[in-house]
N, C-alpha and C positions, 0 to 999 in steps of 0.2 A: 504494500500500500504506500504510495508517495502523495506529498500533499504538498504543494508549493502556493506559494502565496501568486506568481505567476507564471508565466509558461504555458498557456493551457494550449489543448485540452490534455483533461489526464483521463484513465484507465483504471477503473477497480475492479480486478476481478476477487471475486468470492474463494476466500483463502482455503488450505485443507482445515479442519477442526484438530484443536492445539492443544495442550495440555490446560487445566481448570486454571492452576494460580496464573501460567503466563497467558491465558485469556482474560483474565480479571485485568494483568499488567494494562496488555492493550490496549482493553476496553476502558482503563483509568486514560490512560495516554492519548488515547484516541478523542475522547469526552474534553481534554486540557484545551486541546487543539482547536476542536470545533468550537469552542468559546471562545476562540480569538476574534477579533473585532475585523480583520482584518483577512481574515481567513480566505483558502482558494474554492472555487465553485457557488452555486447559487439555491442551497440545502432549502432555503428560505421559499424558493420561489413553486409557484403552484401547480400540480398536474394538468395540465390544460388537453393533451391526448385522449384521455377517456369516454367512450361513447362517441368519437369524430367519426364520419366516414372515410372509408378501409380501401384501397385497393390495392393488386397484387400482380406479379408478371404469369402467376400460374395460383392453381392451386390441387394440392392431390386427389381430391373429391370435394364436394361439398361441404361434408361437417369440418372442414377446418379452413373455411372461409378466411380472409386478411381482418374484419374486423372481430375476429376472437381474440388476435391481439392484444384488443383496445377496449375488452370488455369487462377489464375489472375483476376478472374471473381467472385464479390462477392454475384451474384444473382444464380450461381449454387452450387453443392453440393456433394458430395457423402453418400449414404445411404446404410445400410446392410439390410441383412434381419433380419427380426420383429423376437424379440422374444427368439433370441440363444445367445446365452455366450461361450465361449469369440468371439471378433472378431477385426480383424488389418489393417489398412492401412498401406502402406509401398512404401516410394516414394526410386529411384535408384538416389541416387547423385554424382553417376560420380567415377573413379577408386579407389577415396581416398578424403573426405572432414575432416577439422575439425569444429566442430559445438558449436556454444555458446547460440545460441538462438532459442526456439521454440514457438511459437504463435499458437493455435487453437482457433478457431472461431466455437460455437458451433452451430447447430441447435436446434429447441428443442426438438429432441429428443439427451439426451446427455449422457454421462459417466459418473456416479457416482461413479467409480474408473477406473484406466485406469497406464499406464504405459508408457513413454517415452524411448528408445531404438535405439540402434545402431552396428552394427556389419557390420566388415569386407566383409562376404562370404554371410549373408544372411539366416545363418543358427545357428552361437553363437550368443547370443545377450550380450548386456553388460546395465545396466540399466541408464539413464540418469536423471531421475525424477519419483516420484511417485504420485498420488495422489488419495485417498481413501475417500474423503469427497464433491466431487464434484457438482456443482449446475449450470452446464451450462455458458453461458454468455461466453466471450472470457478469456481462461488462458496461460498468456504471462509468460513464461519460460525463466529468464535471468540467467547470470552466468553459464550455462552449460561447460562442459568441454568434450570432446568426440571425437574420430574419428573412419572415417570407409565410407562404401561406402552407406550404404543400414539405413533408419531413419524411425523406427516404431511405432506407436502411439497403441499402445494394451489394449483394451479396457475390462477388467473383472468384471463390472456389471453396468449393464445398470440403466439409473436414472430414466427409463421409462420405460412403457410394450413395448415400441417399436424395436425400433432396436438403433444401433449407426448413428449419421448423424453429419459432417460438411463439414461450407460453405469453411470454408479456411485451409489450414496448410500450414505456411511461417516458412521456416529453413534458420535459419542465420549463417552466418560463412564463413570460406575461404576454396573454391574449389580446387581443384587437378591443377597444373598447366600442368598435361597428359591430351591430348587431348582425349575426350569422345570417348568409341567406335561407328563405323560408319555402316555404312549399316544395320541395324538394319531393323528387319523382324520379324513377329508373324507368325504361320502354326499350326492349329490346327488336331490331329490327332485322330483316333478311328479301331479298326477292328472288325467283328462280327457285324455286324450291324442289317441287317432290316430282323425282326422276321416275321410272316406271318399276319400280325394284323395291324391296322391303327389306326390315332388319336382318330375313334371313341370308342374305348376301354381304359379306363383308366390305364390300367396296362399293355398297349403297351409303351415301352421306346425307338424305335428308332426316331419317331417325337420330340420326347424329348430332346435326344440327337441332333438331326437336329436344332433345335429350339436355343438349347445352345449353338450352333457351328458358326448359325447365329449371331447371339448376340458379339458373340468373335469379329466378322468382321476380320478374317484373311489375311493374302496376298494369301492363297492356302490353300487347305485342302489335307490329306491325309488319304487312307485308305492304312489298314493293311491284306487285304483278308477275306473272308466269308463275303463277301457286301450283300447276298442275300440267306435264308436262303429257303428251304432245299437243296433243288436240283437248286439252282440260273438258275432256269428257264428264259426266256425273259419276259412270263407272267408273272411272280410273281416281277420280274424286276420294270415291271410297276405296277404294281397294289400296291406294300408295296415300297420300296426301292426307286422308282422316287416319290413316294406321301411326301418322305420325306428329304433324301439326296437329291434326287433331284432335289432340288430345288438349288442347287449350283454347279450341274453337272459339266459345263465348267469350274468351278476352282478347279475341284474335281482332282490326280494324285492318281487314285487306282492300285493295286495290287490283283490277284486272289487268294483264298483260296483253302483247300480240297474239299469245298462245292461246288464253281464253277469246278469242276471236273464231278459234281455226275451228270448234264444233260443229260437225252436220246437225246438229238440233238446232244451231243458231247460232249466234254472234253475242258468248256469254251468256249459252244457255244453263251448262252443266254448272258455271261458274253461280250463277245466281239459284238454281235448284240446289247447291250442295250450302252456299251462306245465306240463303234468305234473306230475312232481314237486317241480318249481320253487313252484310255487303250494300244494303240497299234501308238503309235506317231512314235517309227520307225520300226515299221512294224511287233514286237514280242512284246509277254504280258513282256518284261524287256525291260528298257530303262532307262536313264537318262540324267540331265538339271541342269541348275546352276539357283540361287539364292544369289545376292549379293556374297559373298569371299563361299558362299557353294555349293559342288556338292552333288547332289539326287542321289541314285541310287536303282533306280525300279526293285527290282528281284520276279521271279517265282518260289517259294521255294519248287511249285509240280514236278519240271523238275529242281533238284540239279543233277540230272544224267546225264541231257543231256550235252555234252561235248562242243558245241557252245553255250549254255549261260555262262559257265564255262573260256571259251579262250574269248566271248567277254567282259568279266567281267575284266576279266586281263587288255587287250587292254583299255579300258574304263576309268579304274584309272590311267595305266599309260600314258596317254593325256592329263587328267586334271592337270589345273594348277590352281587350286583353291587348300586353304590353308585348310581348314577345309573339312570333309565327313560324310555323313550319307547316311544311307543304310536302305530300309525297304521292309520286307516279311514277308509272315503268320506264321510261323514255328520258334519256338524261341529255339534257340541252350540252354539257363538255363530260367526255369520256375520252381516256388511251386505249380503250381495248377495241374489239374486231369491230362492233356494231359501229366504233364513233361519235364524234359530234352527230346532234337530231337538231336541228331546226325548228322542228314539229313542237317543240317546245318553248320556243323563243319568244313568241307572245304572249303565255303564261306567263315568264321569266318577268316580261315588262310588267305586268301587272301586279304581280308580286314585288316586286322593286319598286313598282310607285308607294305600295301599301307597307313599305320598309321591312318586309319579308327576313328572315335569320335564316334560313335554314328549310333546304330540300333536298331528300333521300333520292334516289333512284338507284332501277335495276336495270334487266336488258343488257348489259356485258357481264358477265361472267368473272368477276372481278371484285376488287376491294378497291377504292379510291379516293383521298380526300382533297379536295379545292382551296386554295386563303380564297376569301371574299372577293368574290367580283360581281360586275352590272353585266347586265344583258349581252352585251357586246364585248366580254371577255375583257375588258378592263379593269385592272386590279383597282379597288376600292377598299376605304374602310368600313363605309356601309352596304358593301355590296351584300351579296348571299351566300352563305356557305353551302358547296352542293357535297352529297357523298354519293357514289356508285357502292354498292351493299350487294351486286348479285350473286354472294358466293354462298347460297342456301341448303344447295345439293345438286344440282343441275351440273353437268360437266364444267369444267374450269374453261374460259380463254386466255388467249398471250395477251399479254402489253404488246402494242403494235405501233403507234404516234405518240410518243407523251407529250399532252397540251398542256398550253402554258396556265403556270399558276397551278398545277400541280404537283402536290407537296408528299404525297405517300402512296404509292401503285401495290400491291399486290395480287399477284397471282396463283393459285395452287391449293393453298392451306384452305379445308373449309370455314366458314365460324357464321358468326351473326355481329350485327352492330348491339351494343349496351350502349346506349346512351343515358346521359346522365341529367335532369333540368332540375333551378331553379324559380326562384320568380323573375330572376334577372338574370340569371345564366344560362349553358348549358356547355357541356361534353361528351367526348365516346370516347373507347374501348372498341377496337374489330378484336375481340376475343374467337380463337380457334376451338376444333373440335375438342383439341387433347389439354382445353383450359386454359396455355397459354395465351397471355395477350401480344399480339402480334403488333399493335399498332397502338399509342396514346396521343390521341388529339391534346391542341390548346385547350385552356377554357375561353371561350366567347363571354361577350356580354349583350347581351339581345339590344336590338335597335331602340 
């Protein structure tokens, strides 16, 4: 144990247990020390980590989710999965903290190097501690000096074949005195979904994806169009698509794709037999609903021509009195993969951009993709709209083929879903993979 008045940051790990009288020694010794007036670290200052929201670069299953961590509870845990490098915890402490102390509490499966971190946006990090020599046990981080919103614990070589695991991380220091943002909501999304195959196929990916989505435990789920792959028959509805989505139908707010067009019964016939009222809440495949300070809006990107989804789209944004928007359909106005740039969506775009629009999902490439903010016309803006490309549901992958500009993150291959994350004045995502990992960590935005 070292204790300097300066120098920081310092290291305590959790000593072996010592003989009684030279435990008493210390523990007189130790007591002298901490009553100096002048002493090193910040003992004083308050747990502010507890109860924050948690996220994680993986996690081994569900029950040991990132915010076990941070739950007070020192009989739970969070776990990655086995076996990968690097991987991060990373707790949200509120608009602005400064932080002097970090505490982790290992399991045994632990970090034999790792990294303590903090950043503003969630996206620069600044480094607060390192340690390269690691052997589990609890290491208590005094003297820290640091601010910012978001505290990450990054772990670059594991001290075991297993994965990263701990029971606790307590961050100490003084909170923002701005109130936390409020209304907070998680919505996991996906488009391209359920390919003609079931879980009894190992290289079927939309149970997969279903399976990940459950796990999420959302407030709602959304699809981005081509929910049912080829001809999004009603048969095929049922047989691949409810064996898997399915199973969360009622929380499900879909949108149709090209593919729900291609049925001999019609044009979104199977599509609106298999969601009902789900799909058609007022009475056409476009509609929208609020969520806490956010309004939805469900469009049909196969009918941009029709001139009544066009005037009630107008009507619709301007009613709403919510602060923040998001908009989602099959057909994404800028994409790098095979489909491309769509046009077909450019004057949706404008309309949404007069009505200061945040934020639109799309599917239709077979891909993962996210945009900075641009207007209509592909001009980087600060209030333009953030778009995503989400189509990697289960539907075969495509290549990156052009990468357009102002495209900030492409992937291809890995399946997953979007997790996104809103406030009343925020929002984020996560393109989380089949196998947990998060592949991809957006900014956080602040809605127009």
């Amino acid at each position: 144990m070292h204790l300097f008045a300066t120098a920081p940051p310092r290291r305590t790990r959790t000593a072996t247990p010592l003989p009684l009288v030279l435990a008493a020694v210390l523990l007189l010794v130790g007591g002298l020390l901490l009553a100096l007036p002048d002493r090193a670290g910040a003992v004083a200052d308050p747990l502010i980590s507890q109860g924050r929201p948690a996220t994680s670069s993986s996690v081994e299953d569900a029950t040991f989710g990132p915010e076990k961590a941070f739950d007070g509870v020192s009989t739970t845990r969070w776990a990655s999965a086995e076996g990968v490098d690097p991987q991060w915890i990373r707790v949200d402490l509120g608009p602005s903290a400064t932080v002097s102390r970090v505490k982790l509490v290992w399991e045994a499966a632990y970090a034999k190097a790792y990294r303590v971190e903090i950043s503003a946006d969630g996206t620069t990090w600044t480094r607060l501690a390192t340690e390269t020599a690691g052997n589990g046990g609890t290491d208590d981080w005094t003297g820290l000096t640091g601010s910012g919103r978001y505290l990450r614990v990054h772990g670059t070589a594991r001290g075991t074949s297993y994965g990263y695991s701990l029971w606790t991380v307590e961050v100490y220091g003084t909170a923002s005195t701005t109130p936390p943002p409020t209304g907070a909501f998680t919505v996991v999304a996906a488009g391209d979904i359920a390919a003609q195959c079931t879980a009894s196929s190992s290289s079927c990916a939309h149970p997969k994806t279903a399976a990940l989505a459950q796990r999420i435990a959302p407030s709602f789920y959304l699809t981005m169009g081509d929910n049912q792959y080829d001809d999004a028959l009603l048969s095929d509805f049922r047989a691949y698509y409810d064996k898997s989505w399915g199973a969360f139908k009622a929380q499900t707010r879909p949108v149709p794709g090209n593919h729900e067009t291609y049925d001999p019964a019609g044009s979104l016939a199977g599509y609106k037999a298999y969601f009902g009222s789900i799909a058609y809440p007022q009475g056409k495949p476009y509609y929208s609903y609020d969520q806490g300070n956010w309004h939805f809006v469900a469009l049909d990107s196969n009918s941009f021509d029709d001139a009544a989804q066009i005037q009630w789209l107008k009507d619709d944004l301007a009613r709403t009195t919510k602060g923040c928007v998001a908009a989602y359909f099959h057909h994404p106005l800028y994409s790098s993969g095979g489909h491309g740039n769509d046009p077909v969506s450019k004057p949706v775009w404008q309309i949404l951009y007069a009505a200061k629009a945040d934020l639109v999902l799309n599917g239709h490439d077979h891909h993962y993709e996210r945009f900075a903010p641009q207007d209509p016309d592909g001009r980087a803006t600060a209030d333009g709209i953030v778009e995503i490309v989400g189509g990697m549901g289960g539907a075969e992958p495509y290549d990156i083929e052009t990468v357009q500009p102002h495209s900030q993150k492409r992937i291809s291959g890995p399946y997953g879903v979007l997790k996104l994350s809103f406030t009343d004045t925020t929002y984020t995502w996560q393109y989380v993979g089949t196998d947990d990992q998060v592949k991809d960590s957006a900014p956080t935005y602040t809605c127009h």
